[in-house]
C-alpha positions in Angstrom: -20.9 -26.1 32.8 -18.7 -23.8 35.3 -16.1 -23.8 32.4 -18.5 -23.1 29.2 -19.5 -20.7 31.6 -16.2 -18.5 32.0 -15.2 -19.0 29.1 -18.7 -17.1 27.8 -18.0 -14.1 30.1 -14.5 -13.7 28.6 -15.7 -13.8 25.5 -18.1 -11.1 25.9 -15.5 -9.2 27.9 -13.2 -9.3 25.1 -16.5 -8.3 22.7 -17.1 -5.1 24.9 -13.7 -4.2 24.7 -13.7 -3.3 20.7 -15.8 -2.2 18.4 -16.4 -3.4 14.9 -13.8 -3.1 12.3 -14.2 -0.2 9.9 -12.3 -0.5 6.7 -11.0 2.4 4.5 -10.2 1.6 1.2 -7.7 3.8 -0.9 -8.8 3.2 -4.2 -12.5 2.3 -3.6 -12.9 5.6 -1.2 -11.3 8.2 -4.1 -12.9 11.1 -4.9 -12.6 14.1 -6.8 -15.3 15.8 -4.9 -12.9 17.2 -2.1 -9.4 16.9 -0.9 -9.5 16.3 2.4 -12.0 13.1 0.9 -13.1 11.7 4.6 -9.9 10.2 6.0 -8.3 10.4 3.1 -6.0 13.3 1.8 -4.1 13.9 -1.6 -0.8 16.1 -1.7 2.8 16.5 -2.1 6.2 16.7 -0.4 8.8 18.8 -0.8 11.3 16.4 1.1 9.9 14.6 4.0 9.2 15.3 7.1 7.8 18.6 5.6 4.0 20.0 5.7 1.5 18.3 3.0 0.6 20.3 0.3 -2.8 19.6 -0.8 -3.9 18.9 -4.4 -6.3 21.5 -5.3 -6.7 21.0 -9.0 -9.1 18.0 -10.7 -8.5 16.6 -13.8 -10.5 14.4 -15.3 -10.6 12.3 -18.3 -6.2 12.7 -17.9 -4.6 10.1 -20.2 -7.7 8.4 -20.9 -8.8 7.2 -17.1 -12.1 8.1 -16.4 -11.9 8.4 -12.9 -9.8 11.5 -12.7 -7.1 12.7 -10.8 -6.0 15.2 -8.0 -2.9 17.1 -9.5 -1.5 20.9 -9.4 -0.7 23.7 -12.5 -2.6 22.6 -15.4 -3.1 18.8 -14.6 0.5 17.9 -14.6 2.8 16.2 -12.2 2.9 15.1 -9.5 -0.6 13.9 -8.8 -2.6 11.0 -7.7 -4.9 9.3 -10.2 -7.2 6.4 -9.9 -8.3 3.2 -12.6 -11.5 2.1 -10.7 -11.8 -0.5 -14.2 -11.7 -3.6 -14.3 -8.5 -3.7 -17.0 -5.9 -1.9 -17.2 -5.4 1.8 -18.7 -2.0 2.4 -20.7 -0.9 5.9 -21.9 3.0 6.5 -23.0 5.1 4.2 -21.4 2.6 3.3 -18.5 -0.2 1.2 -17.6 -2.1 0.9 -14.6 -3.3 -2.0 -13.6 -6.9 -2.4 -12.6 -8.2 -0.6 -9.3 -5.1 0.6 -8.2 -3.9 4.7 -8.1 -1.0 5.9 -9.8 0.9 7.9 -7.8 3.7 10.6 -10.0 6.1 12.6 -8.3 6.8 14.4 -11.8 8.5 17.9 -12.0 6.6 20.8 -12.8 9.1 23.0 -12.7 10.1 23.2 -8.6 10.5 19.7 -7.8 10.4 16.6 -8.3 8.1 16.2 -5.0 7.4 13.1 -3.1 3.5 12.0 -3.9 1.1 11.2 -0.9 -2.1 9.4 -0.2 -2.4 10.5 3.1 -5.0 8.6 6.0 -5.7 10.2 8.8 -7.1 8.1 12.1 -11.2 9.4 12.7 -10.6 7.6 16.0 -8.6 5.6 18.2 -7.7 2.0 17.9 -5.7 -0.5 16.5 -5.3 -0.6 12.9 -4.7 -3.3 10.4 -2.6 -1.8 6.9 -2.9 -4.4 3.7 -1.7 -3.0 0.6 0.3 -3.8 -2.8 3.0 -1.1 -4.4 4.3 -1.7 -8.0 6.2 -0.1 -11.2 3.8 1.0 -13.6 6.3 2.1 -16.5 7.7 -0.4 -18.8 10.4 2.1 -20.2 12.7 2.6 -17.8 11.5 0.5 -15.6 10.0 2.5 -12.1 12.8 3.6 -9.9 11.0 4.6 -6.6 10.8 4.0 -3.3 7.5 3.6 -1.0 7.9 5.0 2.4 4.8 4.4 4.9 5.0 6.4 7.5 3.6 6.7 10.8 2.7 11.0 12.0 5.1 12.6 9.2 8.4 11.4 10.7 8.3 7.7 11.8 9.0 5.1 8.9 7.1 1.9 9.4 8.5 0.5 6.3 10.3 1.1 2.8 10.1 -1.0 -0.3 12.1 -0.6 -3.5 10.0 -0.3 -6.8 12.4 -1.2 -9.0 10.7 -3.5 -11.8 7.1 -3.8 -14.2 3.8 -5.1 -13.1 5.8 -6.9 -10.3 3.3 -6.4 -7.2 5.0 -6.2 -3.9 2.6 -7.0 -0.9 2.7 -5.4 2.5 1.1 -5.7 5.7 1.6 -4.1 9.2 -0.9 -3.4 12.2 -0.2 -0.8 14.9 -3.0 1.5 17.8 -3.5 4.5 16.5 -4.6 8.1 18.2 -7.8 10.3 16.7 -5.8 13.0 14.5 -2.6 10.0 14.2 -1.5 9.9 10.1 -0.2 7.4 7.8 1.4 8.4 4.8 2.4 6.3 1.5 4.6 8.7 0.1 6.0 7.8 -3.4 9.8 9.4 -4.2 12.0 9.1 -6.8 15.4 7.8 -7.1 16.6 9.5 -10.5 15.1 13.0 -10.3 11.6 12.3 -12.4 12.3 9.7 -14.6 10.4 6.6 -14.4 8.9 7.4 -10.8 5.0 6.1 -11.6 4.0 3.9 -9.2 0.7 2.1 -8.1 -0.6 1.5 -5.0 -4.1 -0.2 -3.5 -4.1 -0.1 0.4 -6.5 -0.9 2.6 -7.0 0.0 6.6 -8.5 -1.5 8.6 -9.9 0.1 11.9 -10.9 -1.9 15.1 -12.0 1.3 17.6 -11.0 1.0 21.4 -14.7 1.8 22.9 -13.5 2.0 26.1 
């Protein structure tokens, strides 16, 4: 009894010390009605390391996905757009697979820019990332590169995209500050060509209540 016993208060010591886990989902939490959306921000890079730029444009209906997009200038690249279907959408030489976003780094003109679902931490903890990046255009195929990374400047980890509908699966955990950022920044390797590239992610937030 003495043992069942301790073993109770540790577990209820070890209960006290966290709060339940909140999760943030980056395709289930999109939204075109604000950018910041919640934790969630939408911009671009000019290289990294430099401020976000914000999307400030929606566009929806673009290419035939009814969920819309955050972009700049007239609904062109670089922008980040969402297929909450269940099948997948295909305009020109890309398809996006089922709830997943589509990030572009594109041209418009000044770039190409490096394409950002930003998260930023609404509170301490320790945070669980789960996600899947993946070429999205048959033609050339994607040549990209995801970067996630940790308060603008500290790279957690960087995957090649260098193939089709050839998911690549990702996980990392790490104790985050309130106001702390993660980035998935999408670049590309050949100037703009063949740079679209999905990503789902999901975050998962177990709060310090201490």
């Amino acid at each position: 009894m003495k043992t069942l016993a301790i073993a109770t208060m540790l577990l209820l010591l070890v209960l006290c010390e966290v709060a339940p886990a909140q999760t943030y989902g980056a395709v289930r939490d999109f939204s075109l009605a604000s950018n910041p959306n919640g934790a969630w921000s939408y911009g671009s890079l000019t290289k990294y390391g430099a401020p976000l730029n914000l999307y400030t444009l929606t566009c929806t209906g673009l290419f035939g996905l009814p969920d819309g997009a955050w972009a700049t200038q007239g609904c062109n690249t670089p922008y980040v757009l969402r297929n909450e279907s269940n099948q997948p959408i295909c305009f020109e030489t890309i398809c996006v697979p089922p709830n997943y976003l589509q990030l572009d780094i594109g041209n418009n003109g000044a770039g190409p820019f490096i394409s950002v679902v930003r998260w930023t931490a609404p509170q301490s903890g320790t945070v669980t990332i789960s996600g899947s990046v993946e070429g999205l255009d048959w033609d050339g195929p994607t040549n990209t590169d995801l970067r996630v990374i940790y308060n603008t400047n500290s790279t957690l980890l960087t995957i090649a995209v260098d193939s089709y509908e050839s998911p690549i699966s990702f996980r990392r955990r790490l104790a985050v500050s309130a106001g702390d950022t993660i980035d998935f920044a999408v670049n590309g390797k050949d100037g703009w060509n063949f740079d679209s590239t999905g990503l789902e992610v999901k975050i998962a937030l177990l709060a310090d209540s201490r």
